[in-house]
C-alpha positions in Angstrom: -20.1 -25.1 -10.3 -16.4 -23.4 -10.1 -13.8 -23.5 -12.9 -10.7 -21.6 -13.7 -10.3 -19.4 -16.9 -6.9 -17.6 -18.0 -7.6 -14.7 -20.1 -4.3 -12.6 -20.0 -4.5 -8.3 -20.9 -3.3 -7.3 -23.9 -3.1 -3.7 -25.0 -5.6 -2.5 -27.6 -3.5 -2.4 -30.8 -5.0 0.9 -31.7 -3.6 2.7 -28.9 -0.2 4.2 -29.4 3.1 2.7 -28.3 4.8 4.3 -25.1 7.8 5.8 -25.8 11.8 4.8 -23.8 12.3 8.5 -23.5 9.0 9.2 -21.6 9.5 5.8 -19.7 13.2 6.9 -18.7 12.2 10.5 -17.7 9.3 9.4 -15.3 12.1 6.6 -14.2 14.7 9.5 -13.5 12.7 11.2 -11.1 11.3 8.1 -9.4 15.1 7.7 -8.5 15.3 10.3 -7.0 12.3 10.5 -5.0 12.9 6.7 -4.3 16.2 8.1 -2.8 15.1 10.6 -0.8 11.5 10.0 0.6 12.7 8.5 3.6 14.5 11.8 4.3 12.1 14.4 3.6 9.5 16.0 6.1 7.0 13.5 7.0 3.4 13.6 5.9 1.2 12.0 8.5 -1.9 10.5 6.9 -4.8 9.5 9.7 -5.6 5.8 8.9 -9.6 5.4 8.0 -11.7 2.2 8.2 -12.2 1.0 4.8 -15.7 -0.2 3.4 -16.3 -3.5 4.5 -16.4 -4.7 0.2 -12.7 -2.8 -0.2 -11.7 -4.6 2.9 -12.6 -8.3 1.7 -11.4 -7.3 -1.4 -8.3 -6.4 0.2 -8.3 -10.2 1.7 -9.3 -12.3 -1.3 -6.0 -10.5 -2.6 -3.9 -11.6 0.6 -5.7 -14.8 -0.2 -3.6 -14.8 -3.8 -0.1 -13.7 -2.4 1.6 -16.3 -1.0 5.2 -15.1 -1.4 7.3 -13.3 1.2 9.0 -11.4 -1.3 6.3 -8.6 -1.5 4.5 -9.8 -5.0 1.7 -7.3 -5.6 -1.8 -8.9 -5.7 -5.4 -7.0 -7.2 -8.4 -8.4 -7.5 -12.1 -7.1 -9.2 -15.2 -9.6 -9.7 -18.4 -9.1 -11.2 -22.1 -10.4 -10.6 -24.9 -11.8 -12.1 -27.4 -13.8 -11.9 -26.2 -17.4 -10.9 -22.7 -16.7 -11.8 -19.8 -14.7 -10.0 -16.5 -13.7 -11.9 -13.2 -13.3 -10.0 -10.6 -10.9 -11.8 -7.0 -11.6 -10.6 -3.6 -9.8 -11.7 -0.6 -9.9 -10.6 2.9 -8.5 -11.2 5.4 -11.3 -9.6 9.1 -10.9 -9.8 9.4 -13.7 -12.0 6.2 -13.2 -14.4 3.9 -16.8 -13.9 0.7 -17.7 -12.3 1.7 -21.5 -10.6 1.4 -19.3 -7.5 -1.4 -17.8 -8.1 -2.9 -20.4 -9.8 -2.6 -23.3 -6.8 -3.8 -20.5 -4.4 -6.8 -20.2 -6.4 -7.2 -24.1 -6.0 -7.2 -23.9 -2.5 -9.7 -21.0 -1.8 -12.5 -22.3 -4.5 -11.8 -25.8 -3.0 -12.6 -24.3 0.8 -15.1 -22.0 -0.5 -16.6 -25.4 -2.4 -17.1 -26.9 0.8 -18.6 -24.2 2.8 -20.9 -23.7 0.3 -22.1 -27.1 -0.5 -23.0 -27.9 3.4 -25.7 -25.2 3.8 -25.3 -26.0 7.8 -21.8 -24.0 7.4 -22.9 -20.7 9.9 -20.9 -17.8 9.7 -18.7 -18.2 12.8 -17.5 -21.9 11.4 -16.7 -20.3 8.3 -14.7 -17.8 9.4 -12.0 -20.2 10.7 -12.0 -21.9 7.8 -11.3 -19.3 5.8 -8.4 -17.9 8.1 -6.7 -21.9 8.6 -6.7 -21.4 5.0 -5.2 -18.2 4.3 -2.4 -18.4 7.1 -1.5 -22.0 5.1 -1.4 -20.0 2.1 0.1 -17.0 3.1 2.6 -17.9 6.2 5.8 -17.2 5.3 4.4 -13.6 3.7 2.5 -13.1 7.3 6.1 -13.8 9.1 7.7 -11.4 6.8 5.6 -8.6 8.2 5.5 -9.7 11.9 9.2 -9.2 11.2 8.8 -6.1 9.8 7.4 -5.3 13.0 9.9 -5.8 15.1 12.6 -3.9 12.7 10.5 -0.8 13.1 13.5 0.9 15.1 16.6 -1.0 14.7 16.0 -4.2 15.8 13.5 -5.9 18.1 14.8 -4.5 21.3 14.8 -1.2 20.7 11.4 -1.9 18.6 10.5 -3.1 21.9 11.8 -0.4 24.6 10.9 2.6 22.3 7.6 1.3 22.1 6.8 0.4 26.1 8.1 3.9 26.6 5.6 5.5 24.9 2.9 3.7 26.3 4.2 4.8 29.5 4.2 8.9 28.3 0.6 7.8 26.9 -0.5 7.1 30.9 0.1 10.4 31.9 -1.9 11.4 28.9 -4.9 8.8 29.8 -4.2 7.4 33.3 -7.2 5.0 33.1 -4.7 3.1 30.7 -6.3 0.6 28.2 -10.1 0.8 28.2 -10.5 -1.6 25.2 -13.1 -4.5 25.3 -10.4 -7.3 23.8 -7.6 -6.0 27.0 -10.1 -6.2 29.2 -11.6 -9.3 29.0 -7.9 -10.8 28.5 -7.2 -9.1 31.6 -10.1 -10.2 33.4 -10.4 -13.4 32.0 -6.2 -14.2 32.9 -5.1 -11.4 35.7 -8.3 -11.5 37.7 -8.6 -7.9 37.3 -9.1 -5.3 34.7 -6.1 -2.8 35.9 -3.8 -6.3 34.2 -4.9 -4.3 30.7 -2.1 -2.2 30.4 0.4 -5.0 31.2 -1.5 -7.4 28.5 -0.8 -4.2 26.0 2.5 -4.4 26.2 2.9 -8.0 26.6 0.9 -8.7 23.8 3.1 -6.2 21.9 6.4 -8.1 23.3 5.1 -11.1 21.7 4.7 -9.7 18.2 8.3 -8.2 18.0 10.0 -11.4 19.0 9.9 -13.9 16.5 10.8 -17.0 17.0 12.1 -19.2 14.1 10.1 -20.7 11.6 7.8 -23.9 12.7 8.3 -26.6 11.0 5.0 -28.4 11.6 2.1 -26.7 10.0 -0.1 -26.9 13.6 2.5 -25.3 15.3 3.3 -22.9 12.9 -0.7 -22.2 12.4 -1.4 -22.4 16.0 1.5 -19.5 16.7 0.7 -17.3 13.7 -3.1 -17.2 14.4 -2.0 -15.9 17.7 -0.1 -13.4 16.6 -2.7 -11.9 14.2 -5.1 -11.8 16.9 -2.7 -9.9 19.2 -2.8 -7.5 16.1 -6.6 -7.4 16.0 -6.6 -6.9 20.0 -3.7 -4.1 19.4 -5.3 -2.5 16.3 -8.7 -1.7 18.3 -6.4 -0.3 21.4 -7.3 2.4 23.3 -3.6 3.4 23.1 -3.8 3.1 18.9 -7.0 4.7 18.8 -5.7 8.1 21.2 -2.9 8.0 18.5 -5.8 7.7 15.3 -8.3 9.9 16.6 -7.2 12.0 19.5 -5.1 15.2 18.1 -3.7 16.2 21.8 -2.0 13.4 22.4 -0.3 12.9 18.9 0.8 16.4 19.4 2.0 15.6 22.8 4.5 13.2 20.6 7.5 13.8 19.0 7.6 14.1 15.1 9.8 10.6 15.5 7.9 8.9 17.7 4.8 9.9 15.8 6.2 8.6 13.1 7.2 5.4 14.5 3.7 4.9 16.1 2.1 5.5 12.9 4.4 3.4 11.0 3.7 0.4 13.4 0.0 0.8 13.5 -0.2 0.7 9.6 2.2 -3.0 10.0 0.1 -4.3 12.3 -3.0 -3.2 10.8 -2.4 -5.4 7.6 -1.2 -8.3 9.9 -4.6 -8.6 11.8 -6.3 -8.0 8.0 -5.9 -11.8 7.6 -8.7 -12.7 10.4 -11.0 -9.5 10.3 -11.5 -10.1 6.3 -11.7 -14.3 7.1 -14.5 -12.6 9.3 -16.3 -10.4 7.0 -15.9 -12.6 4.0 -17.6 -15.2 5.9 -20.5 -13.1 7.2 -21.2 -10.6 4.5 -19.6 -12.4 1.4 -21.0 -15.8 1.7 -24.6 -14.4 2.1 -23.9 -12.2 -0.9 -22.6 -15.1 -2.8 -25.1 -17.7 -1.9 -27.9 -14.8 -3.1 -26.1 -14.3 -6.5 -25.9 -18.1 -7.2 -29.3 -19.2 -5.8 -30.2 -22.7 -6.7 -29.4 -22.5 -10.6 -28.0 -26.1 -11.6 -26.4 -23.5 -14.1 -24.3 -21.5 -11.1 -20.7 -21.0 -11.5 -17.9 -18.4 -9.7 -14.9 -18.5 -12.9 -11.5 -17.0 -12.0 -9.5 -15.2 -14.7 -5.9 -15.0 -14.6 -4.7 -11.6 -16.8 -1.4 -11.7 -15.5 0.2 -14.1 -18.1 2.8 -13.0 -20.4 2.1 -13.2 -24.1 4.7 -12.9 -27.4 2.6 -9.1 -28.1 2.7 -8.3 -24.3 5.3 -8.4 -21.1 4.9 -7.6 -17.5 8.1 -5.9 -17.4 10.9 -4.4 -19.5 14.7 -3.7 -19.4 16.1 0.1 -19.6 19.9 1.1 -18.9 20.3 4.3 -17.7 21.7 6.5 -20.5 23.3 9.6 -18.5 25.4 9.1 -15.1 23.8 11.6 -12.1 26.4 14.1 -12.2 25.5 15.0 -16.0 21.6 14.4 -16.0 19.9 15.7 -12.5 21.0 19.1 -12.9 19.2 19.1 -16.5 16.2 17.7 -14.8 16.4 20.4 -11.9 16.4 23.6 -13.4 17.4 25.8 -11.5 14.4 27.7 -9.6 13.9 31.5 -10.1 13.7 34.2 -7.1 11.4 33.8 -3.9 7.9 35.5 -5.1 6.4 36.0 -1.5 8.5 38.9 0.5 7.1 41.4 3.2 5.4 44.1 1.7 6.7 46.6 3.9 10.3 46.1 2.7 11.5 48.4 0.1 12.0 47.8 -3.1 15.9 47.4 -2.9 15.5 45.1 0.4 13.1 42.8 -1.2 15.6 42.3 -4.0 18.2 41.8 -1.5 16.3 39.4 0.3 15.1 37.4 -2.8 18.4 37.5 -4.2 19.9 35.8 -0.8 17.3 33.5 -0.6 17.9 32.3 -4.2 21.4 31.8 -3.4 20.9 29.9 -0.4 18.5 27.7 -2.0 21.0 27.4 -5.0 23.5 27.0 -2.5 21.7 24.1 -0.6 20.6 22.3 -3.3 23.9 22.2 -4.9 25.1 20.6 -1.6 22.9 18.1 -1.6 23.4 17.3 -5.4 27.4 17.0 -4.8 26.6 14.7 -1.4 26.4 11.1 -1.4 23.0 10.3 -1.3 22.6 11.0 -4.8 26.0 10.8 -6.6 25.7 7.4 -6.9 21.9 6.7 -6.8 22.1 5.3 -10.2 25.1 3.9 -12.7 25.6 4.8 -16.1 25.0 1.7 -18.3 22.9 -0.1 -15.6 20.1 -2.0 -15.5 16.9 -1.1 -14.4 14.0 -4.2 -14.7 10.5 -2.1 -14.5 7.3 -3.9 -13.7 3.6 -3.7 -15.0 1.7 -3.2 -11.3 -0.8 -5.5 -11.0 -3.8 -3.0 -10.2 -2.8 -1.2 -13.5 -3.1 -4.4 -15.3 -6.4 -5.0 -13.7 -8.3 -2.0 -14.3 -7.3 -1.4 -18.4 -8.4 -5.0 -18.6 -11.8 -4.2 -17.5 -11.7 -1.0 -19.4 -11.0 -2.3 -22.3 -13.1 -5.1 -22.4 -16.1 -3.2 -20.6 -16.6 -5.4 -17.4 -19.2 -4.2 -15.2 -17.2 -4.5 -12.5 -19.6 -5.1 -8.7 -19.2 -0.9 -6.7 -16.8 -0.1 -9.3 -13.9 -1.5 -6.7 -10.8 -3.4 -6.4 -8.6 -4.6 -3.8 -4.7 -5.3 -3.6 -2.6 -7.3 -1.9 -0.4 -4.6 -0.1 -1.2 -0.5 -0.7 -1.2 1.2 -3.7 2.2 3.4 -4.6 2.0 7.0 -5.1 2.5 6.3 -9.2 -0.4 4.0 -9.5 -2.1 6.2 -7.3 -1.5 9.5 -9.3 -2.0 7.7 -12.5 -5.5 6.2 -11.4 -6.2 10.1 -10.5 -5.7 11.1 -14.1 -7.7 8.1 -15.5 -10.8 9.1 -13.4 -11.0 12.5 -13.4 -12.4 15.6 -16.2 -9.0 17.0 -16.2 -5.2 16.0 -17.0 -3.9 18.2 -14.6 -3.7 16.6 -11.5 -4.1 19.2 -8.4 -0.7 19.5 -6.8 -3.1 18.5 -3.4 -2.1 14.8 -3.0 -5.0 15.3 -0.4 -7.6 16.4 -2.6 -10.2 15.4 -4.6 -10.4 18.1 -6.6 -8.5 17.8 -10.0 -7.3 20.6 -12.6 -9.9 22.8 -10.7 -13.0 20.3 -11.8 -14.3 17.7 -9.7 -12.6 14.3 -10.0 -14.9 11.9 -11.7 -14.9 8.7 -9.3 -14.5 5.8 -11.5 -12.4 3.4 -9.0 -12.6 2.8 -5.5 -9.9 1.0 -3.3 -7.8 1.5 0.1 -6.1 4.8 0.1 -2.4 3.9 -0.8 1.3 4.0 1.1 1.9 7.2 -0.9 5.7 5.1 -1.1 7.7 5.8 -4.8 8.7 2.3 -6.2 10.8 3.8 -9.1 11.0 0.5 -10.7 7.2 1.2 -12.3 6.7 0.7 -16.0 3.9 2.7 -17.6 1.3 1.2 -19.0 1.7 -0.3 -22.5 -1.6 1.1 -23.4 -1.4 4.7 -21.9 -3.0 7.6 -23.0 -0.6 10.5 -23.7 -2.1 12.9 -21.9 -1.9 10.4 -18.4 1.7 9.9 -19.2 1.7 13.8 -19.4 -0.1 14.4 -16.1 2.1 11.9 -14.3 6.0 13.4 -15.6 4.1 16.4 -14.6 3.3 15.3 -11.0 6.8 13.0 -10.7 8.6 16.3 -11.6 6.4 18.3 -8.8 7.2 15.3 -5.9 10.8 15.2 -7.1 11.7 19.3 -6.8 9.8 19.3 -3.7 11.5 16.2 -2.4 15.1 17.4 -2.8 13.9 21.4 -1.3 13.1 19.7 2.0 15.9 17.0 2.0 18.4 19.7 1.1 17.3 22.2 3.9 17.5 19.7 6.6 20.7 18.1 5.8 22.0 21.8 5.9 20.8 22.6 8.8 
């Protein structure tokens, strides 16, 4: 019924080679937006429900990761007719699927048993599926409850900066938490609903302070699977949802603690992802699955591993940086020609004079920042620098290539897609190599994007260690130097004004 294939990717040997010197100038400026990005003026993304398919997607990936180190997981499968195939890729630190492989073991043995006693009902199945993935997956869940609490230096100011705001949040609301999960817990343990507010932030409490790893595996499932469903309860907050969906009280916020709220809702968010997919695996997946098998003694789910290395083919590559900072950003940052916008009403000579000053102070700025410590050193002459083939990258030229009709054209991922798999999925789906300098928008090189791949919107994080694709097109590679070089100039204008000023 269930067997394991391994069929790594290999690049089509037709498609032409990628070159170092397009590989090191798309590293360059990955650097430097690695660099600065936690510096620069923060762009607030709202956080959107996904489609319940991307969100089990999403979980079968989580399902695959098992190391704290932050391995990157994606998963596709396809469907027919008494047989399911599941498409796995991965891009570890040290390139092997043992991981992955005895991770695989254990879901199609759980999944085995759920299916073979038909009396399984959706409820039962569920905590089967989430016992199994917090065995799988603990010490990668503890890493992010950690995470959690190192939001703002440490768990006790994690802890004080958050019980603050929920305390500015009640003059907002005064009603307090209206939730469903705080108010039963409330009723159910205070006597009273008014205890909501006080289970919010005790539930809270009890995330940021981790206690040390349990050494028994009841223990250590028993206090995990109550920390994920404090996530779930805190996820579906009234608090976290005033901060989602309600604009007056975000702007009642400062930028920081926006910032900080935001950052925590996204951590906890993919924390309480381990029980809501258990949930919708087990009551939309396994209907879908048992439909696609049927009663065929011919029925099969196969798993195929791309992620191997081969002698033609590696997961990552080796580069040394060739130029030292001081002698290669400036010829990377040109510098930028006068301010176009003035006032109209200005003479002629004043708007010179004012685009002439502004050009110096910008020159002037930028110069600074160049000279300052945060990028002097941000790379060494000679160096190493190890890139890495991401996994969903992997993933989707393997089904390309080999023309899988992948089931809603979707993938999931073990933790969010970067802003250069991102941009670089943009130029493989749309009409147009120019990508629209509109992270936001769908609209590409002024045509409409054509939608080839669906998945959860990513971090919009720079990993600069990111190898392109050993089988991309030229034109991609184009678009993507093209958008780095955009990010990067943009970057280091808004780092450069604040640190001025």
């Amino acid at each position: 019924m269930i067997c394991t294939d391994s069929n790594p990717y290999v690049p089509s040997s037709n498609d032409p080679p990628t070159t170092d010197a397009a590989q090191l100038d798309l590293l360059f400026r990955l650097r430097i937006i690695a660099q600065l990005q936690a510096l620069a003026y923060p762009h607030i993304y709202h956080c959107h429900l996904d489609d319940h398919i991307i969100d089990i997607l999403n979980w079968l990936a989580s399902c695959f990761a098992p190391n704290a180190s932050g391995d990157a997981v994606s998963v596709a499968f396809s469907a027919h007719s008494g047989l399911i195939t599941l498409y796995i890729a991965s891009n570890h630190n040290t390139p092997n699927t043992d991981a992955v492989r005895k991770c695989v073991i254990r879901f199609l043995s759980t999944l085995r048993t759920v299916l073979r006693d038909g009396d399984v009902g959706p409820k039962v199945a569920s905590q089967m599926f989430f016992r199994m993935v917090v065995n799988i997956a603990h010490a990668r869940i503890q890493r992010k409850i950690h995470l959690v609490g190192q939001t703002d230096e440490g768990p006790g100011q994690t802890a004080y900066h958050f019980t603050n705001l929920v305390s500015l949040w009640l003059v907002y609301r005064p009603e307090g938490e209206q939730s469903r999960g705080f108010l039963n817990m409330a009723t159910n343990y205070g006597g009273n609903s008014a205890c909501a507010n006080k289970y919010l932030i005790e539930s809270f409490l009890t995330l940021v302070n981790l206690p040390p790893e349990q050494a028994d595996v009841n223990e250590r499932y028993t206090y995990l699977s109550s920390i994920i469903t404090a996530c779930s309860l805190l996820v579906n907050s009234t608090f976290f949802d005033d901060l989602v969906n309600h604009h007056s009280f975000r702007l009642s916020l400062k930028i920081q603690d926006r910032i900080f709220l935001h950052k925590i809702f996204r951590r906890i968010t993919r924390i309480a992802a381990y029980k809501i997919g258990a949930m919708q695996f087990a009551y939309f997946g396994l209907p879908f699955i048992r439909q696609v098998l049927g009663v065929s003694p011919q029925r099969a789910i196969n798993v195929k591993l791309l992620s191997e290395p081969t002698t033609s083919h590696s997961l990552s590559k080796t580069y040394h940086w060739p130029y030292s900072p001081s002698d290669h950003i400036p010829r990377i940052l040109p510098d930028s020609g006068s301010p176009q916008s003035t006032d109209e009403s200005l003479s002629s000579e004043e708007s010179h004079t004012l685009r002439s000053e502004l050009s110096q102070l910008e020159s002037q700025l930028r110069n600074e920042l160049l000279k300052s410590e945060l990028l002097v050193n941000v790379w060494e002459q000679g160096a190493p620098v190890d890139t890495k083939f991401h996994s969903e990258l992997q993933l989707i030229h393997y089904l390309e290539e080999n023309h899988v009709d992948v089931a809603c054209q979707a993938f999931g991922t073990s933790k969010p897609v970067c802003w250069t798999c991102g941009c670089y999925i943009d130029h493989l789906q749309c009409t147009s190599t120019s990508v629209s300098e509109n992270e936001e928008s769908e609209e590409v090189g002024g045509g409409a994007a054509e939608r080839r791949w669906w998945y959860s919107k990513g971090s919009r994080k720079v990993y600069y260690e990111w190898m392109i694709p050993p089988s991309a097109k030229q034109d991609t590679i184009d678009g993507l130097l093209e958008d780095s070089q955009r990010k990067m100039e943009r970057i280091v204008e808004e780092v450069a004004f604040d640190c001025h000023f």
